[in-house]
C-alpha positions in Angstrom: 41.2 48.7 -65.0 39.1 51.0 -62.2 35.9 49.8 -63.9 36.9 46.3 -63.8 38.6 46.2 -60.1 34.9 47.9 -59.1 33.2 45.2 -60.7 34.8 42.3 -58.8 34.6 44.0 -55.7 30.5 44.4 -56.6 30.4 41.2 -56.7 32.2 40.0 -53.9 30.0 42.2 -52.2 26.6 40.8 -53.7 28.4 36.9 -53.1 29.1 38.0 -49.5 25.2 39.1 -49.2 24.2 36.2 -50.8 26.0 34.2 -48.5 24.6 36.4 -45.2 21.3 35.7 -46.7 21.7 31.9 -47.1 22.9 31.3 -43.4 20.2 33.4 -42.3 17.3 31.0 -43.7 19.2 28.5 -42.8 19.7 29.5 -39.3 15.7 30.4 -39.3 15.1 27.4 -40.6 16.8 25.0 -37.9 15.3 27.4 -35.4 11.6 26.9 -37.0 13.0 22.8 -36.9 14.1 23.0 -33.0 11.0 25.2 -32.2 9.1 22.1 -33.5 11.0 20.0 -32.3 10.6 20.9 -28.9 7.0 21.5 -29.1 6.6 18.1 -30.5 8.7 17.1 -27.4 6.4 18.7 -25.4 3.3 17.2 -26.5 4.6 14.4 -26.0 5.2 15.1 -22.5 1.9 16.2 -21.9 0.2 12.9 -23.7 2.5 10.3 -21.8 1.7 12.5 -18.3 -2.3 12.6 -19.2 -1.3 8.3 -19.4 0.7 8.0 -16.4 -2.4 10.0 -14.5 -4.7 7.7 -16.5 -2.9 4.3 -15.6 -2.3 5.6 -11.7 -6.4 6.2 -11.7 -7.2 2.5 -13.4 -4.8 1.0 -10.5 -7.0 2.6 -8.0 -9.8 1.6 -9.2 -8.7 -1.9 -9.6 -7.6 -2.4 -6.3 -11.0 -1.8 -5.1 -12.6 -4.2 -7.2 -10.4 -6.6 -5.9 -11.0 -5.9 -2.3 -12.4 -9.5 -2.3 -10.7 -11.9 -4.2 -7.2 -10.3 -3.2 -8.5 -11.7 -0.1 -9.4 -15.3 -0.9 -6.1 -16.8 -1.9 -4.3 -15.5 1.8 -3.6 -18.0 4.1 -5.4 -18.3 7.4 -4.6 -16.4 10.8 -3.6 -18.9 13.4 -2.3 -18.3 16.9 1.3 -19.6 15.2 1.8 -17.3 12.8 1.3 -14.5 15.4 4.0 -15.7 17.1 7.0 -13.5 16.9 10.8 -14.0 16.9 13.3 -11.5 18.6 13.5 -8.2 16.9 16.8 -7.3 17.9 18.8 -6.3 14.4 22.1 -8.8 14.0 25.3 -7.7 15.8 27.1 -4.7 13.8 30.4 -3.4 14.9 30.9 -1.8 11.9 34.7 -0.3 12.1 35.1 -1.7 15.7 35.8 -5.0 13.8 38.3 -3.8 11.4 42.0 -4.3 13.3 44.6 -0.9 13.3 47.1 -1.3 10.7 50.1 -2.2 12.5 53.2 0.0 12.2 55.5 -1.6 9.5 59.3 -1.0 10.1 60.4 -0.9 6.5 58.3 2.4 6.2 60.2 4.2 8.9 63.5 2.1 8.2 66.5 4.3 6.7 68.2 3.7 3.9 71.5 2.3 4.4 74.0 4.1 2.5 75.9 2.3 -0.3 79.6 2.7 -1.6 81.3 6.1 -1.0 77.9 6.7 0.8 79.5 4.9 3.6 82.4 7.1 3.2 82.7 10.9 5.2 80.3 10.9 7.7 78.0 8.6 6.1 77.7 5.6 8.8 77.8 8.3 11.4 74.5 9.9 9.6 72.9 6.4 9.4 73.6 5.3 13.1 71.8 8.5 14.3 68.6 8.4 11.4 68.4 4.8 12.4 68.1 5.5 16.8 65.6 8.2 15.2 63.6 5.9 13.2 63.4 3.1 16.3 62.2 5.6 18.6 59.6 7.0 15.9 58.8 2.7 15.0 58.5 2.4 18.8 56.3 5.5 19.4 54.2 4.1 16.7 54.3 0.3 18.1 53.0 1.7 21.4 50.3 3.7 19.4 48.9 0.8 17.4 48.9 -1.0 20.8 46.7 1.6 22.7 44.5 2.1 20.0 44.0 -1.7 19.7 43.2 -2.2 23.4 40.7 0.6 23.2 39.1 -1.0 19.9 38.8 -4.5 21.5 37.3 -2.9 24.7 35.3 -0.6 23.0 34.2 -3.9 20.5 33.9 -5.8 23.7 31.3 -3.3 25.4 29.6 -3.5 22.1 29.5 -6.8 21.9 28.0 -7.0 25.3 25.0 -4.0 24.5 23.8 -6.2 21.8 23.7 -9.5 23.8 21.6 -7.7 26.1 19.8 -6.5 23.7 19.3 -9.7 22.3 18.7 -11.4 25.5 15.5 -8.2 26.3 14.4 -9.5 22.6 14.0 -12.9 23.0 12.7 -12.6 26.7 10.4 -9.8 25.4 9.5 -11.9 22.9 8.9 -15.4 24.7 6.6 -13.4 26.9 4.4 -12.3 23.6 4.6 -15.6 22.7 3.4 -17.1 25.8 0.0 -14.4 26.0 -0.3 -15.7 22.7 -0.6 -19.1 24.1 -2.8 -18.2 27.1 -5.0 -16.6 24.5 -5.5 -19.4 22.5 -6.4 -21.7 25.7 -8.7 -19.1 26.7 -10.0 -18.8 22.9 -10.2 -22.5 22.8 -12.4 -22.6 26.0 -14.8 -19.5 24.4 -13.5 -16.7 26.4 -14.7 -13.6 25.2 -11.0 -11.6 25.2 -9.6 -14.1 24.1 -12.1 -14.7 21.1 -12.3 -11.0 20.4 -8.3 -10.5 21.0 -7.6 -13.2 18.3 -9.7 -11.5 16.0 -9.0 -8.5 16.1 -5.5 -9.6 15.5 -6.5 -10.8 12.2 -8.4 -8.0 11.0 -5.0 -6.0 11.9 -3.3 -8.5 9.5 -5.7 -7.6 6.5 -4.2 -5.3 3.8 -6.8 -3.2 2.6 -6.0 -1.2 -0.6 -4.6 2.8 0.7 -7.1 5.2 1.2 -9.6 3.1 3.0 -10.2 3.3 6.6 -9.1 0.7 9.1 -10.7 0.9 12.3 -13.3 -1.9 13.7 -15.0 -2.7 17.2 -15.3 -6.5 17.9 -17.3 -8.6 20.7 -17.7 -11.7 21.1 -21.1 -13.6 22.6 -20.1 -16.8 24.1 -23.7 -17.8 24.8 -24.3 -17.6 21.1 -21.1 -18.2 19.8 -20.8 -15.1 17.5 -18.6 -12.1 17.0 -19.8 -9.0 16.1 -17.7 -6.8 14.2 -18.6 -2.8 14.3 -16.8 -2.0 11.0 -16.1 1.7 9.4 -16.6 1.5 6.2 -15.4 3.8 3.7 -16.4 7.1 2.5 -18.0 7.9 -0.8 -14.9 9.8 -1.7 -12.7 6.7 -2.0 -14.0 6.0 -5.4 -12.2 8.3 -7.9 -14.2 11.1 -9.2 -12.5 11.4 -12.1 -12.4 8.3 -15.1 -9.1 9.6 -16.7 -7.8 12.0 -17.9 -7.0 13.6 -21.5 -4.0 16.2 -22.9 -5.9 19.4 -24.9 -3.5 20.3 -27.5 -5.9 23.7 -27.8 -5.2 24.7 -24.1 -2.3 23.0 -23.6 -3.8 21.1 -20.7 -4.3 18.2 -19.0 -7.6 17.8 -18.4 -9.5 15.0 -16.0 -12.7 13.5 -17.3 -14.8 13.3 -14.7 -16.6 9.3 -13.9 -20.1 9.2 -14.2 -22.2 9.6 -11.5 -24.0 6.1 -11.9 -20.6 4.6 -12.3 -19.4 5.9 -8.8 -22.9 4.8 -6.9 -22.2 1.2 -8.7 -18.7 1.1 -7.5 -19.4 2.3 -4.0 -22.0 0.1 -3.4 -19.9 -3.2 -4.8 -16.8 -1.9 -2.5 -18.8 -1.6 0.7 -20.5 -5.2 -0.1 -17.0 -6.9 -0.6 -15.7 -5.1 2.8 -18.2 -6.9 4.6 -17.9 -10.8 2.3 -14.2 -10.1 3.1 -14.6 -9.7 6.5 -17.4 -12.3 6.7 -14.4 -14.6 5.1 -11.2 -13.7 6.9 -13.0 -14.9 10.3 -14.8 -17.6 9.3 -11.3 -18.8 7.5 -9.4 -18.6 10.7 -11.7 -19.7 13.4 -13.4 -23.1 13.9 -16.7 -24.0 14.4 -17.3 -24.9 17.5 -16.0 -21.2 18.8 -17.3 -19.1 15.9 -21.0 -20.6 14.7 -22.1 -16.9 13.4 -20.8 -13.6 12.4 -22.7 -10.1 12.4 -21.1 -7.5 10.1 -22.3 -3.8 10.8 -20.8 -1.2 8.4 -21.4 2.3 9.5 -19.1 5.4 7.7 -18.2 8.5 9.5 -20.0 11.5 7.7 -21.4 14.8 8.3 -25.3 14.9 8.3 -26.3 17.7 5.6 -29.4 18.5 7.0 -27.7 19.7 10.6 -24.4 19.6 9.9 -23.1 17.2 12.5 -21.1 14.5 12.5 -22.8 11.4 12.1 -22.2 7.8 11.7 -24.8 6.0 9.6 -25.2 1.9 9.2 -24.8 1.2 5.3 -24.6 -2.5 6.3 -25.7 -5.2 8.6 -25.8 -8.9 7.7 -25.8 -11.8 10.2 -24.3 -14.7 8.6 -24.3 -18.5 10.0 -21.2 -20.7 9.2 -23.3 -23.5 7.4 -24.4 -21.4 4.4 -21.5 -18.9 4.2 -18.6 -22.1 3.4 -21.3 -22.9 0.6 -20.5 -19.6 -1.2 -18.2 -19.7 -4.0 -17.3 -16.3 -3.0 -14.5 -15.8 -6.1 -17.4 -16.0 -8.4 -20.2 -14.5 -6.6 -21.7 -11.1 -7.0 -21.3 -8.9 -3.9 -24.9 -7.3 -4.0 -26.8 -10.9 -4.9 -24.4 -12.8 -2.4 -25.6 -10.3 0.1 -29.2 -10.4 -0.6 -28.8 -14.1 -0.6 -27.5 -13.9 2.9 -30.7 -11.9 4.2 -28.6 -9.1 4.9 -29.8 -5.3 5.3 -28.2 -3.3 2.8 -28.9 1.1 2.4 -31.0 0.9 -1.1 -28.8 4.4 -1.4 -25.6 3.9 0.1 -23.9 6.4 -1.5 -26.6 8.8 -0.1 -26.0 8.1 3.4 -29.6 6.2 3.6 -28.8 4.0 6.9 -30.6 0.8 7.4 -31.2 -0.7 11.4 -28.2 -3.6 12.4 -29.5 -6.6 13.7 -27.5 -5.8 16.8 -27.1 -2.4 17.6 -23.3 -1.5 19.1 -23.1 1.0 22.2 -19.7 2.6 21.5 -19.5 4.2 24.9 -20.1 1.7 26.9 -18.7 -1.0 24.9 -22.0 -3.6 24.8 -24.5 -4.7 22.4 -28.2 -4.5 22.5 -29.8 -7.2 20.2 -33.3 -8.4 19.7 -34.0 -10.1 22.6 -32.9 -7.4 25.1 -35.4 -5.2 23.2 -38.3 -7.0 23.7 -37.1 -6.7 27.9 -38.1 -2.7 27.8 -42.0 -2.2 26.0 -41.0 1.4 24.8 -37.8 0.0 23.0 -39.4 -3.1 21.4 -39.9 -2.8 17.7 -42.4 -1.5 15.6 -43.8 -4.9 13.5 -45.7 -2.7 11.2 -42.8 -1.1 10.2 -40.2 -4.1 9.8 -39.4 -5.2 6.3 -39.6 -8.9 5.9 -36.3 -9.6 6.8 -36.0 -8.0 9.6 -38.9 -9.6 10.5 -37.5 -13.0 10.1 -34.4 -12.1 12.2 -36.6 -11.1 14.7 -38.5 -14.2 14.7 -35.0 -16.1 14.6 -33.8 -14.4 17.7 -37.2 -14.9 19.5 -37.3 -19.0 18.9 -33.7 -18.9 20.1 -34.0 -16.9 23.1 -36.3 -19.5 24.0 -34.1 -22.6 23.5 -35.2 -23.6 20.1 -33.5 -24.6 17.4 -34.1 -21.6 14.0 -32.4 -20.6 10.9 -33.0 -18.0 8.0 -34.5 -19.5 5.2 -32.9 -18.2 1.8 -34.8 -15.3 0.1 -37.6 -16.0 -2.6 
């Protein structure tokens, strides 16, 4: 019977083992399935992140190739539309508006008493709780009162901020609105602020893509019925260095994939030619011709020189564009670079290397003026050197000469 009683205990034992054993590979084996789990998780993490930093990239880069055409579609800029209404925000009172609860008698009322209620004592009781409960109703009616002749006041006073308000709004806006009318007499009749006020105004209402700069110098020349537009272009930078970028399961990285280096010239050098279509376009689109005949683009960007290591501000661009050939331009199916070309412009062969080209009207920052052709050839040492001019610069020249002298000229298109 010993021997027997030790051998079910042996294998209770050995079942209980068994058992331990079981829920062990078990338990190792739902650990080795979360472990997974979660590192599956995690890759998948990385992947949709190396996506998400892909997709923001490709954005980027496609709202700079669309720097033009996003433009095309936009209605004009009129001296209407920069009217403005009053700003003031619409009256809100907020809890002035909301009346006080008055005080209800039924919740400060006591309970008449009922039966043998009324009995011993009990009418006595009610009499006094009931002069109690009319002072406490009255207290509470005089309250409500006061607090209700200090809301309406205090609403009243509001009420009268904001119609002042209102009242500085509209005034402040009936003035805007009436320089906006002087200025479009005055840009009717050719006045230079007028003209140059206008357009600025319009270059201000031009959504560029973030990231690039937004900064211009405008003049207008009455005499020849241009505007010249000093505009900062911008930096090489803006152009994303890096194509997309890829999750490395060895590393456990996300990792950027840099864009090629011929890619990145490409795309500059489109970008900076659609700044200056798009601007060639917005003020052409606004302003009639017999105000604007002629518009001078000069694109310059704010860099450091790396042989001295100052600031410097090279031209990248300069194109002088008449009204007459630019409306031919099917600009939504044009090529930046050839459009250029075709409008005689000068254009840096490396404009990702900074390699600046000579506007057709030079812009004196400092004293606000511009120097062009024909006021070079008034000072021999500043006249230009012919050798040296390429062929259309030449013809520009030539153009500015004949016109100086009250001839009739035009630019012929390239050949």
């Amino acid at each position: 019977m010993a021997q027997r009683g030790r051998s079910d205990w042996e294998r209770q034992i050995a079942a209980q083992q068994r058992e331990a054993e079981r829920q062990a590979r078990d338990a190792m084996r739902r650990a080795k399935e979360q472990e997974k789990a979660q590192q599956a998780a995690h890759i998948a993490r990385q992947q949709r992140l190396a996506e998400t930093k892909t997709a923001a990239v490709a954005e980027e880069v496609r709202g700079l190739d669309q720097v033009l055409l996003a433009a095309l579609n936009r209605p004009p800029t009129t001296f209407e539309n920069l009217k403005v209404g009053p700003s003031a925000p619409p009256f809100q009172p907020g809890n002035l508006a909301v009346p006080h609860p008055a005080p209800n008698w039924e919740q400060h009322a006591p309970a008449e008493p009922l039966g043998v209620g009324r009995w011993f004592g009990g009418m006595s009781r009610y009499r006094r709780d009931l002069e109690a409960a009319q002072a406490r109703f009255a207290a509470a009616t005089a309250a409500f009162q006061q607090a209700e002749a200090a809301r309406i006041q205090a609403l009243a006073a509001a009420q009268t901020t904001h119609d002042r308000e209102v009242q500085t709004a509209r005034a402040r806006a009936a003035n805007y609105n009436q320089d906006v009318d002087a200025r479009r007499a005055g840009f009717a009749g050719g006045e230079p602020a007028a003209v140059e006020w206008f357009v600025d105004q319009l270059l201000r209402r031009s959504a560029y893509p973030k990231g690039l700069p937004s900064k211009w110098q405008v003049a207008y020349r009455p005499e020849n019925r241009d505007v010249v537009v000093e505009f900062e272009l911008p930096a090489q930078q803006v152009v994303p260095a890096t194509r997309e970028y890829r999750y490395v399961k060895t590393r456990d990285a996300v990792d950027p994939i840099a864009r090629p280096a011929g890619e990145i010239r490409q795309r500059y050098a489109r970008l900076i030619a659609c700044v200056a279509l798009r601007t060639l376009h917005e003020i052409f689109r606004s302003t009639p011709n017999d105000v604007v005949e002629a518009v001078v683009f000069n694109g310059r960007v704010t860099t450091i020189d790396r042989a001295t290591g100052k600031q410097a501000r090279p031209h990248l661009i300069s194109v002088q564009a008449e009204r007459s050939a630019f409306d031919e331009l099917v600009l939504a199916e044009v090529e930046p670079a050839a459009c250029l070309k075709y409008l005689n412009a000068l254009v840096s062969p490396n404009p990702f290397d900074l390699e600046a080209v000579e506007p057709f009207i030079a812009f004196d920052l400092k004293r606000f003026r511009f120097v062009d052709g024909t006021e070079e050839l008034a000072d021999l040492d500043s006249r230009p050197n012919l050798l040296k001019l390429s062929p259309t610069e030449f013809e520009h020249l030539v153009k500015d000469l004949f016109v100086a002298m009250g001839a009739e000229a035009w630019r012929t298109v390239p050949s």
